[in-house]
C-alpha positions as CSV (number, residue, x, y, z in Angstrom):
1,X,-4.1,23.9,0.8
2,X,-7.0,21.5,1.6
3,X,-4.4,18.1,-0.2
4,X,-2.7,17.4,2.6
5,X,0.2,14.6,1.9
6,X,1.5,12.0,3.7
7,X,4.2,10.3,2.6
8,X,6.5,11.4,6.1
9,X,4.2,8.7,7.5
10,X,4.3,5.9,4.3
11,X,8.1,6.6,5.0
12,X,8.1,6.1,8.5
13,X,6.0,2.5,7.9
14,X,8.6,1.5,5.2
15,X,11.4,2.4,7.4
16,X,13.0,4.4,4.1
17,X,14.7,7.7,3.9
18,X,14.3,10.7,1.5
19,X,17.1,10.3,-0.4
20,X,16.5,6.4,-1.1
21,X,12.7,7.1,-1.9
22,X,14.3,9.6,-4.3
23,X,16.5,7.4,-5.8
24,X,14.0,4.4,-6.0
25,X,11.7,6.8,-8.3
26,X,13.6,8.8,-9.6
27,X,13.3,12.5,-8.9
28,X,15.8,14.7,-7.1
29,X,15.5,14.7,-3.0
30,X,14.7,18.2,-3.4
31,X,11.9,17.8,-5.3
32,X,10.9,14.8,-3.2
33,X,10.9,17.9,-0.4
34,X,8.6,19.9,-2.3
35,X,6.5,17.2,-2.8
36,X,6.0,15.7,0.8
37,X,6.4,19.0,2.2
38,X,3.2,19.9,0.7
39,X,4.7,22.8,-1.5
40,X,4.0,21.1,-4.6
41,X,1.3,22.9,-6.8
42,X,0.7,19.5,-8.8
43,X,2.1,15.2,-9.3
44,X,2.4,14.1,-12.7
45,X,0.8,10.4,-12.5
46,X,4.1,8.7,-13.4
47,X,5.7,10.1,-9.9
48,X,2.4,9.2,-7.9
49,X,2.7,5.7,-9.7
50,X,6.4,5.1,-8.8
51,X,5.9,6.0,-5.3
52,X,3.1,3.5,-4.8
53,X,5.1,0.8,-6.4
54,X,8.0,1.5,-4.2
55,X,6.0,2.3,-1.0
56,X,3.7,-0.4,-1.8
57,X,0.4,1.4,-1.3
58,X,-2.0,3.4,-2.6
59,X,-2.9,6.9,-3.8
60,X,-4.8,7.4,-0.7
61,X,-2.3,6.5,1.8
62,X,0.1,9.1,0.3
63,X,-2.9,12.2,-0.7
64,X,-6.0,13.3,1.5
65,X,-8.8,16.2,1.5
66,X,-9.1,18.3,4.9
67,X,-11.3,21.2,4.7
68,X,-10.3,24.6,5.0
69,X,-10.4,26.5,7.7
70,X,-12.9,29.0,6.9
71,X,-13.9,30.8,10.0
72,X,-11.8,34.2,10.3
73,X,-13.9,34.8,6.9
């Protein structure tokens, strides 16, 4: 999928695990594993809000384009 996500990273800088993230915004770890595992097919607005707030950043720190690998086509 060309979103890649990086909240492993925002996590790492914030020096916060999974399951407090998860707590702090309210979703379930596991679904906070779908999400920063990039399995995720979409992010309501209200979870990418509350992980901002909590991570103190932005949208772009957490969500990024990379171009598909279109060769082997």
């Amino acid at each position: 999928m060309p979103i890649a996500v990086d909240i492993d990273v925002m996590l790492a800088r914030r020096k916060m695990s999974v399951g407090e993230l998860a707590d702090r915004i309210g979703i379930t770890p596991a679904n906070l594993a779908v999400l920063k595992n990039g399995r995720a097919k979409a992010v309501r607005f209200a979870t990418l809000a509350a992980l901002c707030e909590v991570l103190e950043c932005q949208p772009g720190d957490l969500l990024r384009w990379e171009a598909e690998d279109t060769a082997g086509e």
